[in-house]
CHARMM internal coordinates of N, CA and C (Angstrom, degrees):
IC EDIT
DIST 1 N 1 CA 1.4503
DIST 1 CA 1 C 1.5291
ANGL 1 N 1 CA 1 C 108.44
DIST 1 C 2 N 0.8900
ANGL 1 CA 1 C 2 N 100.46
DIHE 1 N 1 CA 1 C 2 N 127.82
DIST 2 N 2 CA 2.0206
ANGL 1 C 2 N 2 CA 118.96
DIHE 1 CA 1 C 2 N 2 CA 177.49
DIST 2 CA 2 C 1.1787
ANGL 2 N 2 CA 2 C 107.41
DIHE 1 C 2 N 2 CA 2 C -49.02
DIST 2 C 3 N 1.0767
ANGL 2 CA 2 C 3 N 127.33
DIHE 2 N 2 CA 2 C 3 N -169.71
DIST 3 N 3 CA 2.0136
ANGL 2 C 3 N 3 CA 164.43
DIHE 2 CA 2 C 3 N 3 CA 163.53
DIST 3 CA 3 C 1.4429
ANGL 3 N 3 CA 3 C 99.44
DIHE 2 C 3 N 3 CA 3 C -75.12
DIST 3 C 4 N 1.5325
ANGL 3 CA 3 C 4 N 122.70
DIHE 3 N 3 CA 3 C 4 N -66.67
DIST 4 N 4 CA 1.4327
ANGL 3 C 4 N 4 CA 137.11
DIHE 3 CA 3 C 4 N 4 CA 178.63
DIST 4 CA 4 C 1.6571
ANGL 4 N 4 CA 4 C 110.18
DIHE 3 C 4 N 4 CA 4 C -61.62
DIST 4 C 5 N 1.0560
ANGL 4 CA 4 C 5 N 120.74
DIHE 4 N 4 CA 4 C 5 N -48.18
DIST 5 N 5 CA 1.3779
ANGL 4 C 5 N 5 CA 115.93
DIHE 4 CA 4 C 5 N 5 CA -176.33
DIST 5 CA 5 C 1.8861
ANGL 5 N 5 CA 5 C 110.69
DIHE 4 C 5 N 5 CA 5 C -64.90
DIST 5 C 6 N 1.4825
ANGL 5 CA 5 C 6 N 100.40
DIHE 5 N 5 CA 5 C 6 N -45.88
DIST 6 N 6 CA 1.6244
ANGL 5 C 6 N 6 CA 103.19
DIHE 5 CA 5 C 6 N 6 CA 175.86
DIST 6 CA 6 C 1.6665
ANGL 6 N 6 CA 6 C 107.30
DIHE 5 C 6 N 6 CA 6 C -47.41
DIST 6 C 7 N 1.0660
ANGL 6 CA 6 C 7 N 106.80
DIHE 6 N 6 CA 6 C 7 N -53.52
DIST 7 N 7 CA 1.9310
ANGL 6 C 7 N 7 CA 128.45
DIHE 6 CA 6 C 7 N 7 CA -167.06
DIST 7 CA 7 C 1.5919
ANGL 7 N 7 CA 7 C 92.75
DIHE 6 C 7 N 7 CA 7 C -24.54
DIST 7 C 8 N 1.7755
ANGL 7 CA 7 C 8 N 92.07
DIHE 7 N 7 CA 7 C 8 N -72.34
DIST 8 N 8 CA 1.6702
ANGL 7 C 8 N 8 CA 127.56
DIHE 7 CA 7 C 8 N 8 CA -170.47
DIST 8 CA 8 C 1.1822
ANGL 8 N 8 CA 8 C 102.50
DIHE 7 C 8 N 8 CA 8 C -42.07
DIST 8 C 9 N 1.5093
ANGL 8 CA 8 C 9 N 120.90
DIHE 8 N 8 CA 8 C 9 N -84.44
DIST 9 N 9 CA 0.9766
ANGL 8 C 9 N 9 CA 116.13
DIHE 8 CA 8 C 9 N 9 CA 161.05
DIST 9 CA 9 C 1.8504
ANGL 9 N 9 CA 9 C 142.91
DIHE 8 C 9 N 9 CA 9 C -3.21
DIST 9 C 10 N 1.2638
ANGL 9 CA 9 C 10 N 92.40
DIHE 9 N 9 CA 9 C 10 N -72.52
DIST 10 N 10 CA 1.4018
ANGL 9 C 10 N 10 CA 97.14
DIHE 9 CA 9 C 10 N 10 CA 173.45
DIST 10 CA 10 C 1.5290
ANGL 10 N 10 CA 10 C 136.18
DIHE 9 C 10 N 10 CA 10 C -76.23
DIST 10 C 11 N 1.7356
ANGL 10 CA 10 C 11 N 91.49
DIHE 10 N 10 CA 10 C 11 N -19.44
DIST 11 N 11 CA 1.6041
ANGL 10 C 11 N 11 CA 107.70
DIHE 10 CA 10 C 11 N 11 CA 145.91
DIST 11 CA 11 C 1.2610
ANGL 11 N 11 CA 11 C 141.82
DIHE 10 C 11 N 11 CA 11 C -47.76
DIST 11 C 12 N 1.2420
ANGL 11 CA 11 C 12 N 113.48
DIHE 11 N 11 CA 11 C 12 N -11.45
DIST 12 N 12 CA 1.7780
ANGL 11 C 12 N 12 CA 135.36
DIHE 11 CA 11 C 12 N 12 CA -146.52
DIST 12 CA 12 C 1.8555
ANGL 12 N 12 CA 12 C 75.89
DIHE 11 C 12 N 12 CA 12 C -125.50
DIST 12 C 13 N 1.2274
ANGL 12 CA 12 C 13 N 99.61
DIHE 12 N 12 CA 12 C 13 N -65.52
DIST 13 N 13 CA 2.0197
ANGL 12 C 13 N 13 CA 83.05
DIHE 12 CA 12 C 13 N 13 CA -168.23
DIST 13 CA 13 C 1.2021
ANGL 13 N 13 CA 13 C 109.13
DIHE 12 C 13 N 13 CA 13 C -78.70
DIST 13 C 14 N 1.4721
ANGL 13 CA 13 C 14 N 126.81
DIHE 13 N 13 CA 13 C 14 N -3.27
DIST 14 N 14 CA 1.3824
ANGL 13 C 14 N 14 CA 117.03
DIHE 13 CA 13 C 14 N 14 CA 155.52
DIST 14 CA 14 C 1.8993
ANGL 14 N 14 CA 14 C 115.18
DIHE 13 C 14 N 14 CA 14 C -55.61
DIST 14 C 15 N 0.8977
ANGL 14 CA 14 C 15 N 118.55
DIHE 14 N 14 CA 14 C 15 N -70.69
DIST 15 N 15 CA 1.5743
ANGL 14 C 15 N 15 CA 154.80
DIHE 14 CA 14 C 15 N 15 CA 161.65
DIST 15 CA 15 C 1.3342
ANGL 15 N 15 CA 15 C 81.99
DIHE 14 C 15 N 15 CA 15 C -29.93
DIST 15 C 16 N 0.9638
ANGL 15 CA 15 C 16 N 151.21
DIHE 15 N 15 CA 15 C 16 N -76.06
DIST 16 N 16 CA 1.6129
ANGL 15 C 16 N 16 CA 138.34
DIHE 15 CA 15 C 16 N 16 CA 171.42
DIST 16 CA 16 C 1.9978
ANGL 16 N 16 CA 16 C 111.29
DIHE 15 C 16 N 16 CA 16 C -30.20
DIST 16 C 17 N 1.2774
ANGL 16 CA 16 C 17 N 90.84
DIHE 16 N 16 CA 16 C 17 N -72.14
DIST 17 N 17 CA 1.1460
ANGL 16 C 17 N 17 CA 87.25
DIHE 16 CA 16 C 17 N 17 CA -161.69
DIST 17 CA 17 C 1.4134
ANGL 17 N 17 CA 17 C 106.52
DIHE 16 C 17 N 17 CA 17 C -73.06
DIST 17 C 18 N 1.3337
ANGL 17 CA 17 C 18 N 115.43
DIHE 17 N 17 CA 17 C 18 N -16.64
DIST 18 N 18 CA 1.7897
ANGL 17 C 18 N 18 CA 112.75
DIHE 17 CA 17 C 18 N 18 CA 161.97
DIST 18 CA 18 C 1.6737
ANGL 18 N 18 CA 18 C 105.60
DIHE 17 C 18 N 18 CA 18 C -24.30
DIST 18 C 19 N 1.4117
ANGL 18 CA 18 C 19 N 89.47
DIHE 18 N 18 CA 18 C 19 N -82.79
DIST 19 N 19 CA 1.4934
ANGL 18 C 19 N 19 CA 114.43
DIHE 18 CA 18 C 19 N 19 CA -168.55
DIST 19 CA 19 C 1.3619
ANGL 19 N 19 CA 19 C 112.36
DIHE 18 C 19 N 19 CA 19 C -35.52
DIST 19 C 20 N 1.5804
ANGL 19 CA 19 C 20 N 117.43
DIHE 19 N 19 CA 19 C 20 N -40.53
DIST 20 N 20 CA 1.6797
ANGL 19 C 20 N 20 CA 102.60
DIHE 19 CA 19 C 20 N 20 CA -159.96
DIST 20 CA 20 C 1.5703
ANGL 20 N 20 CA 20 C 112.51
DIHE 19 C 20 N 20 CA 20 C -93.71
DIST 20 C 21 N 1.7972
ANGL 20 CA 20 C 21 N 97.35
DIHE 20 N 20 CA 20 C 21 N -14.37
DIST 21 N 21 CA 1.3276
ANGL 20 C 21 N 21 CA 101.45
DIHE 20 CA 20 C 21 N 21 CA 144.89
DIST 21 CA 21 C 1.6757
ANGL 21 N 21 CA 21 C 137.81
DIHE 20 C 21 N 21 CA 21 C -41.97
DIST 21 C 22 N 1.1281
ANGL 21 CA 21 C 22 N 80.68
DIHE 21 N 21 CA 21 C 22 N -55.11
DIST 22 N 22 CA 1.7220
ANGL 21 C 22 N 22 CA 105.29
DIHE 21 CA 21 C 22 N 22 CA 179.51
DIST 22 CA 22 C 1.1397
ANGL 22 N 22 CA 22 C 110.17
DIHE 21 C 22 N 22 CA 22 C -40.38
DIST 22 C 23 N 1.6311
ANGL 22 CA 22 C 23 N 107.87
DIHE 22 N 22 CA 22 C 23 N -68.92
DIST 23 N 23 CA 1.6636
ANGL 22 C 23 N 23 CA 126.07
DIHE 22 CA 22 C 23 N 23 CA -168.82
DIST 23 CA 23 C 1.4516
ANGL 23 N 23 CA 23 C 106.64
DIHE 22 C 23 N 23 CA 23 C -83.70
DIST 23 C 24 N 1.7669
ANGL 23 CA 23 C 24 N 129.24
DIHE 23 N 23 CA 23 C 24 N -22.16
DIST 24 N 24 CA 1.6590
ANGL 23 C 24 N 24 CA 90.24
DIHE 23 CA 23 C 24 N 24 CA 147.83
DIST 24 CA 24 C 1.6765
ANGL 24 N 24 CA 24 C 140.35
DIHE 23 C 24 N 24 CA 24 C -79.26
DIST 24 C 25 N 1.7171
ANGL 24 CA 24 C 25 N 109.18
DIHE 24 N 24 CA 24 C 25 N -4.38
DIST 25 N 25 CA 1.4546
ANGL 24 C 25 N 25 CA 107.32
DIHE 24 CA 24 C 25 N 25 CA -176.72
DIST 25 CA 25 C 1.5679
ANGL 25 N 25 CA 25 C 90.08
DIHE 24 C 25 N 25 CA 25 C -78.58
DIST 25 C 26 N 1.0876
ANGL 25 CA 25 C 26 N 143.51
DIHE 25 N 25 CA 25 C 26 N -35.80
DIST 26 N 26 CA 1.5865
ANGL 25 C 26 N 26 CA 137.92
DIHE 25 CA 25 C 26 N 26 CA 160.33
DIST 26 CA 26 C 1.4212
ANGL 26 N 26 CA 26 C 115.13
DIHE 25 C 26 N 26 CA 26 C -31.27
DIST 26 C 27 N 1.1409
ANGL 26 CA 26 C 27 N 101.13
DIHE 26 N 26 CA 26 C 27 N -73.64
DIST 27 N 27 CA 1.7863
ANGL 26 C 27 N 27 CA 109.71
DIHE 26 CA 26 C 27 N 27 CA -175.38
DIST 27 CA 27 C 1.6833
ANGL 27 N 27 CA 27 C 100.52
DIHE 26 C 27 N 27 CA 27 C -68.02
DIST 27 C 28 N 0.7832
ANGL 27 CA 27 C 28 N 120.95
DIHE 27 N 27 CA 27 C 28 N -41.48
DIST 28 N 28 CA 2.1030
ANGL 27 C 28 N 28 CA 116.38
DIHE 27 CA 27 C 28 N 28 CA 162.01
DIST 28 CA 28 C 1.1869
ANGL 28 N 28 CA 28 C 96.43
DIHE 27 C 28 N 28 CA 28 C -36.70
DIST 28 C 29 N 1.4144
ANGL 28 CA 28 C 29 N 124.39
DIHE 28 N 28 CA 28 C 29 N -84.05
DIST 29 N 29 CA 1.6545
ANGL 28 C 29 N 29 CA 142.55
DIHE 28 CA 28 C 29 N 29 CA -153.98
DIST 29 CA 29 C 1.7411
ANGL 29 N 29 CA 29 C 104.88
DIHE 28 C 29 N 29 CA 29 C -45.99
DIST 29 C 30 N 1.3494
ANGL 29 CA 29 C 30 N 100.40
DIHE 29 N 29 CA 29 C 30 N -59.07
DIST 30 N 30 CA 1.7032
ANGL 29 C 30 N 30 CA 102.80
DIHE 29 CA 29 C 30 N 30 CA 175.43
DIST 30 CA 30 C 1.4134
ANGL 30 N 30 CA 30 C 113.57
DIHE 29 C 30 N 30 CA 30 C -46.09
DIST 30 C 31 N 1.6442
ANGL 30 CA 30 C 31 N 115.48
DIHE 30 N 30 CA 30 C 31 N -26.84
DIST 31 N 31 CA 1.5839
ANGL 30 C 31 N 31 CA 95.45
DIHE 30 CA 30 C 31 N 31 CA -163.32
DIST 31 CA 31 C 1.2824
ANGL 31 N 31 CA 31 C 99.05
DIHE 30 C 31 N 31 CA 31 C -113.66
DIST 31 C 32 N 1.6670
ANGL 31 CA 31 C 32 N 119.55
DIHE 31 N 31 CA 31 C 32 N 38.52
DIST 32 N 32 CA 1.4547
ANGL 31 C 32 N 32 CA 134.17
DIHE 31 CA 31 C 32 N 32 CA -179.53
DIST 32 CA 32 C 1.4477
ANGL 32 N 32 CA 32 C 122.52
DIHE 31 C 32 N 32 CA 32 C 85.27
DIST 32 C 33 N 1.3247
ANGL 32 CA 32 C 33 N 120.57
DIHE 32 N 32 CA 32 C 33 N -155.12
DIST 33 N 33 CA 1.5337
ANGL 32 C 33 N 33 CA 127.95
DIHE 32 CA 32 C 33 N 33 CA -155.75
DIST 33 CA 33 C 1.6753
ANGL 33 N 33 CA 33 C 86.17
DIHE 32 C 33 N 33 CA 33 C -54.23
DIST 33 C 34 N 1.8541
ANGL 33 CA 33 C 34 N 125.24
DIHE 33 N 33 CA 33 C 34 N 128.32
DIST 34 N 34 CA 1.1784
ANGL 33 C 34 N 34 CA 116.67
DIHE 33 CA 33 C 34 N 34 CA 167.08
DIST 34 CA 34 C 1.5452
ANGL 34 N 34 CA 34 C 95.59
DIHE 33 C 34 N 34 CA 34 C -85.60
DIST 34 C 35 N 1.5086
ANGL 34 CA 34 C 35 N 129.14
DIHE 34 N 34 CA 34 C 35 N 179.57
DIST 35 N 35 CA 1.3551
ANGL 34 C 35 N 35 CA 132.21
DIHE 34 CA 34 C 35 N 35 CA 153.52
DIST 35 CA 35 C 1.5191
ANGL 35 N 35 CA 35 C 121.00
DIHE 34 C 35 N 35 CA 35 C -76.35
DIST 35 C 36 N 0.8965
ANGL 35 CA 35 C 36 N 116.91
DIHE 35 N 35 CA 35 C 36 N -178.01
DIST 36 N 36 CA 1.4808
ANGL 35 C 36 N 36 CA 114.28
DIHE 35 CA 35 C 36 N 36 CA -167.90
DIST 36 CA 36 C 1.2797
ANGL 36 N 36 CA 36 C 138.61
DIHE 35 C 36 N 36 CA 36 C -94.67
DIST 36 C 37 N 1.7132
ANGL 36 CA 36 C 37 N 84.59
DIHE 36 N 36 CA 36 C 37 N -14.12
DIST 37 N 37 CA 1.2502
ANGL 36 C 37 N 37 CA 109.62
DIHE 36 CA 36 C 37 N 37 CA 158.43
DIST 37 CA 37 C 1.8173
ANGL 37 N 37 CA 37 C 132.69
DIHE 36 C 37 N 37 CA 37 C -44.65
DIST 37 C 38 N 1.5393
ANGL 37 CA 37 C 38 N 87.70
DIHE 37 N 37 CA 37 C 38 N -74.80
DIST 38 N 38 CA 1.9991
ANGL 37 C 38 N 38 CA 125.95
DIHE 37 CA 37 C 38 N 38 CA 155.84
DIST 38 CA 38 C 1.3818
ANGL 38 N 38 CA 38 C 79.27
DIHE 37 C 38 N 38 CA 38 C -22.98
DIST 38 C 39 N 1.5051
ANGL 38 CA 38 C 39 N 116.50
DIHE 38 N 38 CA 38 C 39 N -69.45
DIST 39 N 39 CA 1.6317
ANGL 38 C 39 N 39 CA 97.30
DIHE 38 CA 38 C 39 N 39 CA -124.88
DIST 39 CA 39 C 1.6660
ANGL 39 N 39 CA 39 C 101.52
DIHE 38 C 39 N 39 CA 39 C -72.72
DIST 39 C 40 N 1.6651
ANGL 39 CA 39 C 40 N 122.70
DIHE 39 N 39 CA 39 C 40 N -41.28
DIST 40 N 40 CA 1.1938
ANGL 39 C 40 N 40 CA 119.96
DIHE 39 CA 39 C 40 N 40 CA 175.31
DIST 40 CA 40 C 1.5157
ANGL 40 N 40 CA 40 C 122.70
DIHE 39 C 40 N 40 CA 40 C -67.59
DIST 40 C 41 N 1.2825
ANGL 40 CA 40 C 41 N 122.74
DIHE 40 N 40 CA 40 C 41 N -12.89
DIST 41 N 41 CA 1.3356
ANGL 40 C 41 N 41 CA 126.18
DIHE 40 CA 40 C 41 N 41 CA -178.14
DIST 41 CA 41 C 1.3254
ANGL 41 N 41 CA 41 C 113.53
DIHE 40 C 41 N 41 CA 41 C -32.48
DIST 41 C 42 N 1.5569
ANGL 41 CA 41 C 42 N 112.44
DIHE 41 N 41 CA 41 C 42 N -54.42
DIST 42 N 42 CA 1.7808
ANGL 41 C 42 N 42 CA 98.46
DIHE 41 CA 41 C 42 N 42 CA -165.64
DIST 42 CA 42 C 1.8098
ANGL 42 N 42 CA 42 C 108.63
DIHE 41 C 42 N 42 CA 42 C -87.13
DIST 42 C 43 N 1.4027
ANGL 42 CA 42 C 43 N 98.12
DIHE 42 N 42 CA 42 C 43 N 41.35
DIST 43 N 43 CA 2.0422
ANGL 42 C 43 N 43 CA 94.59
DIHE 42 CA 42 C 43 N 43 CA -174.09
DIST 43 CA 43 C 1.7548
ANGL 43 N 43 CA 43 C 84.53
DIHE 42 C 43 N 43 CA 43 C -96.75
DIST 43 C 44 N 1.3203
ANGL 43 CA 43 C 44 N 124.72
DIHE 43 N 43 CA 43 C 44 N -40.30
DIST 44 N 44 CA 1.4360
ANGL 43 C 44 N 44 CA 107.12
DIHE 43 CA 43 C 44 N 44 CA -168.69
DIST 44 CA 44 C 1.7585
ANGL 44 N 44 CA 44 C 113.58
DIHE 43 C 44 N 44 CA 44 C -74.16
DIST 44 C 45 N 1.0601
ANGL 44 CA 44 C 45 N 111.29
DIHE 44 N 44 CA 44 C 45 N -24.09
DIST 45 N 45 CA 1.6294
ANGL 44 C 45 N 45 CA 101.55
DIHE 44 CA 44 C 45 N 45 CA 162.80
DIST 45 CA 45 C 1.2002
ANGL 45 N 45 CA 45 C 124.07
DIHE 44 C 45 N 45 CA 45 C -74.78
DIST 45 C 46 N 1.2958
ANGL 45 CA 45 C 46 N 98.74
DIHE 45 N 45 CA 45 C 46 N -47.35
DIST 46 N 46 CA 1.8394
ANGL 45 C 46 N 46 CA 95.10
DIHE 45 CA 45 C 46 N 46 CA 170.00
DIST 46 CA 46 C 1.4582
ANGL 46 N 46 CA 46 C 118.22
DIHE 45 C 46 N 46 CA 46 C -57.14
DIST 46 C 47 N 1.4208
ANGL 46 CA 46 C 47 N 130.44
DIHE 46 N 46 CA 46 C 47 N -26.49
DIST 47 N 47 CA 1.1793
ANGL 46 C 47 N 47 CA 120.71
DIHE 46 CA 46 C 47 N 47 CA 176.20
DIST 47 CA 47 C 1.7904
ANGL 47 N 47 CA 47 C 107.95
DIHE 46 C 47 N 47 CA 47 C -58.96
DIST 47 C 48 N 1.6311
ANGL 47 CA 47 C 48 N 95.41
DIHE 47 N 47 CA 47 C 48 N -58.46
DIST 48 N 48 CA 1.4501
ANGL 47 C 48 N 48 CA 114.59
DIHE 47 CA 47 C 48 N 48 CA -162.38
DIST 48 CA 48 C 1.4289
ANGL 48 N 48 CA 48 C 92.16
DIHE 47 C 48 N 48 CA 48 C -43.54
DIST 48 C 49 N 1.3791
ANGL 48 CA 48 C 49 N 110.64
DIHE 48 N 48 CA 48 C 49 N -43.74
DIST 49 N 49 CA 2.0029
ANGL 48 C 49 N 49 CA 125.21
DIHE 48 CA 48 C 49 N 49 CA -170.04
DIST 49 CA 49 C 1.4541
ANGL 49 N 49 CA 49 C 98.71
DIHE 48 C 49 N 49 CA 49 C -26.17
DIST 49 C 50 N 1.5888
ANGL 49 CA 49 C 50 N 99.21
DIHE 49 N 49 CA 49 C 50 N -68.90
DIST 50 N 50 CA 1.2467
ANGL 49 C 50 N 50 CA 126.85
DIHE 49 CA 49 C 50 N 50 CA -176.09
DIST 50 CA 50 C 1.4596
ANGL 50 N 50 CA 50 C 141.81
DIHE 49 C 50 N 50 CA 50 C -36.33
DIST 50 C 51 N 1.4293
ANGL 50 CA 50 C 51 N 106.05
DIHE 50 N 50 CA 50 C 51 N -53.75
DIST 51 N 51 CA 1.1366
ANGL 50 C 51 N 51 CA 134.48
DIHE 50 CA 50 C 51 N 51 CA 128.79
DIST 51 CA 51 C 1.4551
ANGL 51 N 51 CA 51 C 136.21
DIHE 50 C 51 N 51 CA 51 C 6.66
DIST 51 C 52 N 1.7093
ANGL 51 CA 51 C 52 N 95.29
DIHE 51 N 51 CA 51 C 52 N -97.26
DIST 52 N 52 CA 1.5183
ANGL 51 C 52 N 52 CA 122.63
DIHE 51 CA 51 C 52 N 52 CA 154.17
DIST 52 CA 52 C 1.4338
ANGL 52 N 52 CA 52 C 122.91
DIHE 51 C 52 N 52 CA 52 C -41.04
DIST 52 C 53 N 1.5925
ANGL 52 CA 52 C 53 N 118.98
DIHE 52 N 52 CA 52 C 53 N -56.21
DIST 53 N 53 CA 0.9484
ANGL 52 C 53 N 53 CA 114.96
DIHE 52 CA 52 C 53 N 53 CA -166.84
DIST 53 CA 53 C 1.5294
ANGL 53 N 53 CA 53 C 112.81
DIHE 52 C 53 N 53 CA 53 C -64.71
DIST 53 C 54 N 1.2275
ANGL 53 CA 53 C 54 N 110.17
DIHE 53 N 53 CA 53 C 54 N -43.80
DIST 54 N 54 CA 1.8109
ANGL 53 C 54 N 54 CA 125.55
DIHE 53 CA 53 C 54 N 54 CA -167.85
DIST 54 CA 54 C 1.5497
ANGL 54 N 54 CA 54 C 89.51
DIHE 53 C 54 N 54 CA 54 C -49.17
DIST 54 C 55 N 1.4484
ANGL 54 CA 54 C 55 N 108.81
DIHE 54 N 54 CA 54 C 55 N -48.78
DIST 55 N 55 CA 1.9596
ANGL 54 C 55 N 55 CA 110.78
DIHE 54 CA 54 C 55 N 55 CA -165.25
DIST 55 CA 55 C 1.6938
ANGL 55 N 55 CA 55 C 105.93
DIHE 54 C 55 N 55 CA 55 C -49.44
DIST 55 C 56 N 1.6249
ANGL 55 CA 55 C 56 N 94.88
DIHE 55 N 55 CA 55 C 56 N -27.75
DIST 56 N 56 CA 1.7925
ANGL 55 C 56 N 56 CA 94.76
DIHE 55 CA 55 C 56 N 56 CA -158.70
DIST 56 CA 56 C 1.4720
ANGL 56 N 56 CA 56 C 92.71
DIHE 55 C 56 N 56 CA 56 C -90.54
DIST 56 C 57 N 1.9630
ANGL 56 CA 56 C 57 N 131.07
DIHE 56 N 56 CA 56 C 57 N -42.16
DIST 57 N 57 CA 0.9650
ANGL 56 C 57 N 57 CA 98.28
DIHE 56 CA 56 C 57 N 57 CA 162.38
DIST 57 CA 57 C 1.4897
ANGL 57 N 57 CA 57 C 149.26
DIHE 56 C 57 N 57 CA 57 C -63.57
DIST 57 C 58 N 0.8066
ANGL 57 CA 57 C 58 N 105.10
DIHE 57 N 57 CA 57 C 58 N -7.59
DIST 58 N 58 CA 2.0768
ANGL 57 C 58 N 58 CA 114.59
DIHE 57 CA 57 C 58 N 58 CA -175.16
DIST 58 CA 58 C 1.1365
ANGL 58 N 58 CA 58 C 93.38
DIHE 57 C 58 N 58 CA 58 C -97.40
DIST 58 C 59 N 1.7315
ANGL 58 CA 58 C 59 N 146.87
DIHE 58 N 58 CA 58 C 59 N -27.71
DIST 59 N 59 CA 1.3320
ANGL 58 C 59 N 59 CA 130.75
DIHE 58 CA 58 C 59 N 59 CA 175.54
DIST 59 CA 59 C 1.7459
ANGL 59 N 59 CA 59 C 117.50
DIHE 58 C 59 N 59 CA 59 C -54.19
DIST 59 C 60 N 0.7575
ANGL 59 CA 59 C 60 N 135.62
DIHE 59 N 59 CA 59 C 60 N -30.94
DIST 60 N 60 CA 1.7594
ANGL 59 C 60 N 60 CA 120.54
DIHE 59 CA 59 C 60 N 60 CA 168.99
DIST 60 CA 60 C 1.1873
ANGL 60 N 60 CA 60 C 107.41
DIHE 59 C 60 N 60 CA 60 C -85.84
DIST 60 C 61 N 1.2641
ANGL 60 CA 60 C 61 N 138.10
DIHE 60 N 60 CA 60 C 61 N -37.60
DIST 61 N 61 CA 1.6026
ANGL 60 C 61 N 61 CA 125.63
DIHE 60 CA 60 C 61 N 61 CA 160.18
DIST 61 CA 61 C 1.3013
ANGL 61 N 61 CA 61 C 132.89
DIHE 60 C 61 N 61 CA 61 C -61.72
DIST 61 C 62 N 1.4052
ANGL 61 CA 61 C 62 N 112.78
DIHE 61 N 61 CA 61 C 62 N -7.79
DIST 62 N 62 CA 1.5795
ANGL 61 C 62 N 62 CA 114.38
DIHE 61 CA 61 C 62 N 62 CA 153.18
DIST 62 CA 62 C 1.3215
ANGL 62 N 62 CA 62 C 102.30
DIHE 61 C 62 N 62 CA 62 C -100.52
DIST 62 C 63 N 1.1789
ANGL 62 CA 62 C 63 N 158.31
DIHE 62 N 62 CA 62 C 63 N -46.32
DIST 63 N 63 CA 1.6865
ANGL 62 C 63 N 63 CA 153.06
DIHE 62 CA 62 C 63 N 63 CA -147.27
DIST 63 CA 63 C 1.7300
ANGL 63 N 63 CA 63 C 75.74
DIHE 62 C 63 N 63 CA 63 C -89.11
DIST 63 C 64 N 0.9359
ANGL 63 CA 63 C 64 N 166.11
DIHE 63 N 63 CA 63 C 64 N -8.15
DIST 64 N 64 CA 1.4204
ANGL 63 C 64 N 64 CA 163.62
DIHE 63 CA 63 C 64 N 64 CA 151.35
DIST 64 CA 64 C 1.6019
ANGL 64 N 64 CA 64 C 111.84
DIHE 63 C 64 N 64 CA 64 C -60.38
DIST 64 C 65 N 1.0857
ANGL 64 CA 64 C 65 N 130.51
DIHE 64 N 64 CA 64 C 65 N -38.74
DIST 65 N 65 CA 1.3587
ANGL 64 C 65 N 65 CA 147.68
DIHE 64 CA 64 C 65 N 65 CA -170.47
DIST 65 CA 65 C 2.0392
ANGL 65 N 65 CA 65 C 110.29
DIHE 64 C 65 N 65 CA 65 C -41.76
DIST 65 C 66 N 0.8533
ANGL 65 CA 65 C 66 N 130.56
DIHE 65 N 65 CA 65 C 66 N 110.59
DIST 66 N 66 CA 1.5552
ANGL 65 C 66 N 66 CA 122.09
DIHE 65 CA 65 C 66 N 66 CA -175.94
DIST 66 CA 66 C 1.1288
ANGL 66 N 66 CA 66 C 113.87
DIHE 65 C 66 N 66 CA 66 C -63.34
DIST 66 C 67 N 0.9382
ANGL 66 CA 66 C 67 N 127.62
DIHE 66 N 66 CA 66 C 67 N 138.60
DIST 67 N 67 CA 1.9145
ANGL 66 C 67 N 67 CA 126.62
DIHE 66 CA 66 C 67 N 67 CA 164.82
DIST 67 CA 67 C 1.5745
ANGL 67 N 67 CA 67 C 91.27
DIHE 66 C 67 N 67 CA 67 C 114.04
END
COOR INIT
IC SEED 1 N 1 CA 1 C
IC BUILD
């Protein structure tokens, strides 16, 4: 398995764990003041998200490159 395939990959269980982030600072919030913890939890996946994704977009516009 490649450099690119890991990326993808790990993009996908990022994006997992985005989400369940997500839906416990939700279910926190409903049952009042969450801690502060909850509430920032899903900033480090979303960064990583971020990250990843940019790599996957600019990967065919560089493997495109002549020479």
């Amino acid at each position: 398995m490649n450099w690119s395939n890991w990326i993808r990959q790990g993009h996908r269980w990022l994006a997992i764990a985005f989400t369940l982030t997500v839906i416990a600072n939700f279910v926190a919030m409903s049952r009042g003041q969450p801690p502060a913890w909850i509430v920032y939890s899903p900033l480090l996946p979303l960064f990583l998200l971020l990250f990843s994704g940019l790599y996957m977009f600019v990967l065919p516009y560089v493997a495109k490159r002549p020479g």
